[in-house]
GUTORVO-140126 format. One record per residue (C-alpha): residue in one letter; x, y, z. Coordinates in steps of 0.25 Angstrom, whole numbers, padded with zeros to 4 digits, always signed. Layout:
<pts>
AXYZ;...
</pts>
This chain:
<pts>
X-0584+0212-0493;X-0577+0202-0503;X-0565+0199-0508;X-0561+0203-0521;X-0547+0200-0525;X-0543+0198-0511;X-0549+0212-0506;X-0560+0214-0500;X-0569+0222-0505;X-0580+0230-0495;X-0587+0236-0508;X-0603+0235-0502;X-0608+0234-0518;X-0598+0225-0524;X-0599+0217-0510;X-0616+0216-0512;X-0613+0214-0528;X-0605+0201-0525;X-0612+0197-0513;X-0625+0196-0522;X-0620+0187-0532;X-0614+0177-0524;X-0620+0164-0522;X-0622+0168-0507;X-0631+0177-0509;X-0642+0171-0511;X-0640+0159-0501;X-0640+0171-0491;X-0651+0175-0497;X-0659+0162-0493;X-0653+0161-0480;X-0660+0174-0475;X-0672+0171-0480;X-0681+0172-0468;X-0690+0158-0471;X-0694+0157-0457;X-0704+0167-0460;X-0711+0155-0467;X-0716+0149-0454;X-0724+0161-0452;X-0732+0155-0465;X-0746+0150-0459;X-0747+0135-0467;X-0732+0134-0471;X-0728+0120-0465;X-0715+0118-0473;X-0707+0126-0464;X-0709+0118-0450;X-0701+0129-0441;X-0692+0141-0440;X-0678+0133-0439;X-0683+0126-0454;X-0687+0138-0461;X-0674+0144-0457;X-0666+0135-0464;X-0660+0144-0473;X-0654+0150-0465;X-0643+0138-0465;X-0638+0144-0481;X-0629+0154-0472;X-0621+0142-0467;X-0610+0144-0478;X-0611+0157-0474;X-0608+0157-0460;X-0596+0147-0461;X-0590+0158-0473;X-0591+0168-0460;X-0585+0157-0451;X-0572+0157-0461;X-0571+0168-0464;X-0572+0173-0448;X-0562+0163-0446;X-0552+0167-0456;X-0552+0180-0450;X-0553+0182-0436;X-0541+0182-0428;X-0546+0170-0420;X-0549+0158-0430;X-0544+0147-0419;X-0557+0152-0409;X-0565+0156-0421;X-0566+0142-0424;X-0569+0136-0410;X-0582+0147-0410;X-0585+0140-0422;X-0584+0125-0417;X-0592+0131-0404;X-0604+0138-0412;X-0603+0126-0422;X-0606+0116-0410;X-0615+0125-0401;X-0622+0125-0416;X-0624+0110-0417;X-0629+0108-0404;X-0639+0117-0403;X-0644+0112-0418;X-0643+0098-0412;X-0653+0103-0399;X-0662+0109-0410;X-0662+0094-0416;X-0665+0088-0403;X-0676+0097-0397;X-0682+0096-0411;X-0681+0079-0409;X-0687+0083-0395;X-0697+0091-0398;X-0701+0080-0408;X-0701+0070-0399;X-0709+0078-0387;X-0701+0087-0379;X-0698+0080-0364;X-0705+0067-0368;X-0690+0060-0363;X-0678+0064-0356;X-0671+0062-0370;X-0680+0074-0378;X-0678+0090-0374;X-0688+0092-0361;X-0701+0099-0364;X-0697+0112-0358;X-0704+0127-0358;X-0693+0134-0361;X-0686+0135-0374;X-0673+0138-0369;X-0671+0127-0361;X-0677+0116-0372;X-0665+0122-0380;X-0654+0120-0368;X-0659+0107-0366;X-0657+0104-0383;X-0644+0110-0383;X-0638+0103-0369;X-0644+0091-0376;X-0638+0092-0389;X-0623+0095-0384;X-0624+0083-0375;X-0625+0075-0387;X-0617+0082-0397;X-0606+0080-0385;X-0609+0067-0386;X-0609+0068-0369;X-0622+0058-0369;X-0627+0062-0357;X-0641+0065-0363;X-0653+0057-0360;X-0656+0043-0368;X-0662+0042-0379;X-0676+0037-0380;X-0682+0037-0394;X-0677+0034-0407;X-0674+0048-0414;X-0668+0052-0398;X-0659+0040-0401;X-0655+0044-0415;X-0653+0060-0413;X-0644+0055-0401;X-0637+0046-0408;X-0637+0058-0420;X-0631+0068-0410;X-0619+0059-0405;X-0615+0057-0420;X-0618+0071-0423;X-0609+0075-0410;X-0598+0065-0414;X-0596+0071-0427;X-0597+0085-0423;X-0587+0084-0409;X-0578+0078-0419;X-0577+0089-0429;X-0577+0099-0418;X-0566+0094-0411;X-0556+0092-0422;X-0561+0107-0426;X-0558+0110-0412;X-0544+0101-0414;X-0542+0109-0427;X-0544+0124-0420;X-0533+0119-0409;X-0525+0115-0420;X-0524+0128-0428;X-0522+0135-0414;X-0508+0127-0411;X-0505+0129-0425;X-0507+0144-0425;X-0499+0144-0414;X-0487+0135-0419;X-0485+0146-0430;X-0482+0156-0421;X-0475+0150-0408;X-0465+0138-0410;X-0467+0127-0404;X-0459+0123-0394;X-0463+0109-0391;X-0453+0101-0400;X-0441+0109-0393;X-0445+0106-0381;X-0447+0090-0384;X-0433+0090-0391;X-0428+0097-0379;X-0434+0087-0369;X-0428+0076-0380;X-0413+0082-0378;X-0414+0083-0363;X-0413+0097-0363;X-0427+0101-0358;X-0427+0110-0346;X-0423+0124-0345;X-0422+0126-0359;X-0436+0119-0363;X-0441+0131-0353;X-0434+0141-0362;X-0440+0135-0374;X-0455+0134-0367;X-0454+0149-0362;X-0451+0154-0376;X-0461+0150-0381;X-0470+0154-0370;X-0464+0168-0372;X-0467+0166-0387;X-0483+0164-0386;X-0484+0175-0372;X-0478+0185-0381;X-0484+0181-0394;X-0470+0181-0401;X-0470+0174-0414;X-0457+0169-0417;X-0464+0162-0431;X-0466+0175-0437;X-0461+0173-0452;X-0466+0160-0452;X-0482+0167-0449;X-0478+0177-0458;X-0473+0170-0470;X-0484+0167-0479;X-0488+0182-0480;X-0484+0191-0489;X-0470+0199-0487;X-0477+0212-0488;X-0491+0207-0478;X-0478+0200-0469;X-0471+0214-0468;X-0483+0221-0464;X-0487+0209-0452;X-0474+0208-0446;X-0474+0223-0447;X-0487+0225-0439;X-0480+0216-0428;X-0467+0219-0428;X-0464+0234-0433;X-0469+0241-0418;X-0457+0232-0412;X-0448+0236-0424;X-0450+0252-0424;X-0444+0249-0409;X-0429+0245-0414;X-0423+0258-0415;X-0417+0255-0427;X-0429+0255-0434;X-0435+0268-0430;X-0438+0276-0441;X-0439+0267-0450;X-0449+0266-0460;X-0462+0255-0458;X-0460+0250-0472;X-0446+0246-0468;X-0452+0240-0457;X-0460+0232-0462;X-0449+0225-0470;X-0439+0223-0460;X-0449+0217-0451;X-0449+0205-0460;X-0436+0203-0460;X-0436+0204-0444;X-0436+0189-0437;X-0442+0190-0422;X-0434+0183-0412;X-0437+0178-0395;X-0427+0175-0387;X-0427+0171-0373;X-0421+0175-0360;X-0406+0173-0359;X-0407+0169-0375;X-0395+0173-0384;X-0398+0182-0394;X-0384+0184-0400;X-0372+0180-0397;X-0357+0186-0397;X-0349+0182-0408;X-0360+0175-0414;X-0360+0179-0430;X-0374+0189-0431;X-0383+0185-0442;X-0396+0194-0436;X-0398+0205-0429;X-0408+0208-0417;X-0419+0219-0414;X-0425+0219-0399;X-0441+0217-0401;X-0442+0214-0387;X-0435+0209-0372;X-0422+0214-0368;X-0410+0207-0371;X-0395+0209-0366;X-0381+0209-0372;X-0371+0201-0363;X-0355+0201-0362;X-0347+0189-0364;X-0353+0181-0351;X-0367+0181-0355;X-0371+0188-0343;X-0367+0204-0342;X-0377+0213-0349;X-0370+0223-0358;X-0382+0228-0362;X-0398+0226-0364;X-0405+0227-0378;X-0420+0230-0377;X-0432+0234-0386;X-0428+0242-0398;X-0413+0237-0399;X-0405+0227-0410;X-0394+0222-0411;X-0385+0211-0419;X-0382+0222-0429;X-0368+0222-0426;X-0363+0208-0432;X-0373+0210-0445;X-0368+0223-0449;X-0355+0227-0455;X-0349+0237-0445;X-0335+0242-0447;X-0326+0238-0437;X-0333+0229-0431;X-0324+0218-0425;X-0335+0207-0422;X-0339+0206-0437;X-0352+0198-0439;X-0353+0193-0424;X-0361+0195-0413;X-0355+0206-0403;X-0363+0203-0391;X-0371+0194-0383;X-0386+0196-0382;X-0396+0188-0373;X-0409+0190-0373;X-0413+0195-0357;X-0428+0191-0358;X-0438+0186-0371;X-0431+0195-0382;X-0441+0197-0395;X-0430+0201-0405;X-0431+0205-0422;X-0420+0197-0429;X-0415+0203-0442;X-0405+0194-0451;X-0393+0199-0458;X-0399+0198-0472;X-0410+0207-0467;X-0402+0218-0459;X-0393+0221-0471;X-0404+0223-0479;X-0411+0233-0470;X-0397+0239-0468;X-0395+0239-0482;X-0408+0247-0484;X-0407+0258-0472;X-0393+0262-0469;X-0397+0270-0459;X-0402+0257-0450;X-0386+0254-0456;X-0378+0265-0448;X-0387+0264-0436;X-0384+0249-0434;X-0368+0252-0438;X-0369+0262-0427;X-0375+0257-0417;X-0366+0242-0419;X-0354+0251-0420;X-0356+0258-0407;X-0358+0242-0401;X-0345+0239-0407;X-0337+0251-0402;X-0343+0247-0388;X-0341+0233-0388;X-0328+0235-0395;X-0328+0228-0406;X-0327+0239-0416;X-0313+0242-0424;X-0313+0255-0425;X-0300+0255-0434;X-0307+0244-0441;X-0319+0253-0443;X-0313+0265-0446;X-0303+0257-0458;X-0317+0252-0463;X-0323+0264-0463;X-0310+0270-0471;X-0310+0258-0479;X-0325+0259-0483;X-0323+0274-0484;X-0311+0271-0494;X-0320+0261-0501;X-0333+0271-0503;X-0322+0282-0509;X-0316+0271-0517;X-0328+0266-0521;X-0333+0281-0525;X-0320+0282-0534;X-0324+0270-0540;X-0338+0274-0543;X-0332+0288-0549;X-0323+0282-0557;X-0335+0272-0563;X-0341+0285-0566;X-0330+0291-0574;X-0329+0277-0582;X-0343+0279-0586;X-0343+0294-0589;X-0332+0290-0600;X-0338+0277-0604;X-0349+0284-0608;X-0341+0293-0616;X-0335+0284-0622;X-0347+0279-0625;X-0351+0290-0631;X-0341+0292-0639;X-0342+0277-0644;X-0355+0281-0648;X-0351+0293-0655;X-0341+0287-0664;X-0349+0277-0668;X-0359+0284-0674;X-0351+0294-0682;X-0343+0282-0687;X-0357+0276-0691;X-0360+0288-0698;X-0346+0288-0706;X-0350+0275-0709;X-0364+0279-0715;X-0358+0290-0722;X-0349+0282-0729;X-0358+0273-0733;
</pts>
């Protein structure tokens, strides 16, 4: 196929259409030509072999690196694509070198010298002797035999050049692959080595330098990406929603509040969702503390503690959310916009954070997600006791009062505009018989 306004198109005719009018066409053409036929030509001494009447076969070279970049563009290994490449590209250059050099032998007289490939029977082991030959020089190892004669002195001294040249652009290549690899892996995984140095600079390395170290170890066993936006931003929103779905929305569907809810919604609320890890004995929330975010259990258990940090008043698992309380206006709630307990995380917690901003705006769409976090943060309350009920019940009546006065308001509004419109009317009325007085007189 080809690509036709980004798309591509798989049409066999219109595929064949443009593939015949290309300028690759007939360079293909020429390479496949089967010219070696022309050694079979009794008298044709123009062509001295096989390997030089094949030589057109070299015009599919553009071709085969086209397939090499495009191969690496889209496999899901480019990293060990390349090194392949480097490999066949040296295995490649070795053996064309041992061809050279059992062609320099075989012109000087095969086993005349030590130097020169041995006048064996066997073709395979001429071959082996080329090759082993030639990636002893290309190493530029020198353990080879001395030269003798002027053209074994100057294909040497070729070689070494050849191999120094060569060893230098494969290994930076080599440095480049490595390179990418550690970068790759910076976008994903922080790096922790500049905390650790400034740690080890305050004198305060030790037992929280561990911490930090087994974080991170956690972080690349379990292939959590804490940089997820940051991957993620230079798609589109629409393409965004759709790859954070496909990771995300199987753990999402698991928070009982979302059950039910339609993929679409989904999709966008996932974006709006930040992932968080916290360790073992890591505070996620703390009481008193004023909420700006609340919390949905992805993963690992985590417990909510009394006032010594150590008595377990309950355990939050898989499924569960919390930090609703001091983000949503509750009525009677004597805690306002603070946190109303304390929760550690028990073991490695992978958590969804959703901001403020965000949780009005999904409230402010689904009511029904509304009154089941009002309810469920109410029954907390009325447990913990820190809900008024006197306070509630006078907000309810107050907000019942202000919905009735409100309706009052809206009826009167009605009437004012049912008579400004006949007054309107009547306006209107009067002014056109006084315009037609006014003609008549006239």
């Amino acid at each position: 196929g080809f690509l036709e306004d980004g798309i591509l198109v798989q049409d066999i005719s219109r595929t064949r259409q443009r593939y015949l009018g290309s300028w690759t066409f007939p360079w293909d053409v020429m390479a496949v030509l089967p010219t070696e036929l022309l050694c079979l030509i009794p008298g044709v001494s123009i062509v001295p072999g096989v390997p030089a009447a094949r030589a057109n076969r070299c015009l599919r070279v553009p071709r085969l690196f086209e397939a090499f970049d495009r191969c690496e563009m889209r496999t899901g290994w480019p990293n060990m694509f390349r090194m392949a490449k480097l490999l066949l590209y040296l295995l490649l250059g070795i053996h064309w070198h041992g061809c050279l050099y059992f062609a320099l032998s075989a012109h000087l007289g095969l086993g005349v010298d030590p130097w020169v490939c041995p006048s064996s029977t066997r073709l395979l082991r001429r071959y082996l002797h080329s090759f082993y030959f030639s990636t002893l020089v290309l190493a530029t190892v020198g353990d080879t035999p001395a030269p003798r004669r002027e053209e074994e002195f100057l294909f040497i001294t070729a070689g070494f050049l050849l191999a120094v040249l060569g060893f230098a652009t494969i290994t930076g290549s080599i440095s480049t692959v490595i390179v990418n690899l550690s970068t790759a892996d910076a976008a994903f995984y922080p790096d922790v080595g500049p905390v650790r140095r400034y740690l080890r600079a305050r004198g305060t390395a030790g037992r929280l330098e561990r911490r930090v170290v087994h974080w991170q170890q956690h972080l690349r066993v379990q292939r959590k990406l804490p940089a997820e936006r940051e991957v993620l931003q230079h798609l589109p929103r629409g393409l965004r929603a759709e790859v954070a779905a496909s990771v995300h929305l199987a753990a999402l569907r698991r928070v009982g509040l979302f059950r039910g809810w339609e993929h679409s919604v989904l999709q966008q609320l996932v974006l709006r969702l930040q992932p968080q890890l916290f360790g073992p004995g890591e505070v996620v929330c703390r009481r008193g503390d004023v909420g700006r975010e609340m919390y949905f259990v992805r993963e690992g258990r985590l417990a909510v503690v009394a006032e010594d940090g150590v008595t377990r008043l309950a355990v939050l698992g898989e499924g569960l959310y919390f930090g609703e309380i001091s983000l949503i206006n509750i009525k009677g709630n004597t805690a306002g916009n603070r946190r109303t307990a304390n929760i550690l995380s028990i073991g490695y917690s992978d958590l969804f954070c959703l901001g403020k901003e965000d949780l009005a705006e999904v409230l402010a769409e689904f009511p029904c997600a509304r009154a089941a976090m009002e309810a469920k943060g109410r029954e907390l309350l009325l447990h913990m006791g820190q809900l008024d009920t006197g306070t509630e019940a006078a907000a309810v009546a107050a907000e019942a009062e202000a919905e009735r006065r409100l309706q009052g308001l809206e009826v009167a509004l009605e009437g004012l505009q049912t008579r400004a419109a006949r007054l309107l009317a009547q306006l209107e009325a009067g002014a056109l018989r006084t315009a037609l007085r006014v003609q008549r007189l006239e």
